[in-house]
C-alpha angles and dihedrals in degrees: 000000000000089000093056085055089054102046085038088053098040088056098048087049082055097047085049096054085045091053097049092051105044090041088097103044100038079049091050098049090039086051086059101050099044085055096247093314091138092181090056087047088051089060094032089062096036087060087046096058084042103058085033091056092050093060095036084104084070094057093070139074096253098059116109093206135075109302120224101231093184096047086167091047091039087050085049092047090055099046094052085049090044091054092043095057095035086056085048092052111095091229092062089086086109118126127194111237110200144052119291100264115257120250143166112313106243113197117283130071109296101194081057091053096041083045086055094039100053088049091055092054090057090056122096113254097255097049086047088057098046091049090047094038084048110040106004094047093026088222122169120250084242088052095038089041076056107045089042095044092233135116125267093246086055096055093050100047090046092046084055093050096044088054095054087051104043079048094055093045081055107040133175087332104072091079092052087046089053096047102070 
């Protein structure tokens, strides 16, 4: 009895380090797919951790079942799937009013990043995860085509389509924008 607590306890300390250490990640690409709404990344990622916690059993040794050899992968797997059924969900009609909150200025162009951003917003759900799966995430078609449930020639042919139309939201300005 004493050795189930202990292996019980040895793989929540794990989930918790886990946790703690994919939190900004899983926050930052969930901040890009919902288009910049931090309080619907916020529950986007603790969902996430939720449904990822109920199958870490399946991460160790002892479990009977299949293992999850790519727990990060697997985490990121789960948040894409998450946004795209929350934005399925009827309830989802919820918009943010407001302005993003402002917070400290990393390196890099902001008014780039708030110009990409805003363009990203303006995608559908589906052609902003393919662009974050595929260049903010630099996951592979064959990963993306997974994560998505698609096939690789449909993830080609929609990344192609989610950058002419990211292209056309930002126009002729976006080169003067990263020139600076």
């Amino acid at each position: 009895m004493a050795g189930n607590r202990t292996v019980r306890k040895a793989w929540e300390d794990d989930f918790e380090a886990f946790a703690a250490g994919r939190a900004g990640p899983l926050f930052r690409s969930a901040c890009l797919l919902t288009g910049g709404d931090t309080h619907l990344a916020e529950d986007l990622v603790q969902e996430t951790l939720a449904r990822v916690y109920a199958q870490w059993h399946r991460t160790s040794w002892f479990s009977s079942r299949a293992v999850i050899e790519n727990p990060a992968g697997y985490a990121h797997t789960v948040l894409v799937r998450a946004f795209l059924s929350h934005r399925g969900r009827r309830s989802s009609g919820e918009h943010p009013v407001g302005e993003i909150p402002d917070g400290a200025a990393k390196e890099g162009d902001t008014t780039l990043r708030l110009a990409l951003e805003a363009a990203l917003r303006a995608l559908s759900p589906r052609d902003r995860a393919v662009l974050v799966l595929r260049y903010w995430e630099d996951r592979s078609v064959e990963e993306t085509a997974g994560v998505l449930n698609s096939s690789s020639g449909a993830v080609r042919t929609q990344t192609v389509r989610a950058l002419g139309r990211i292209r056309a939201l930002l126009g002729d300005g976006i080169a003067d924008l990263a020139l600076r």
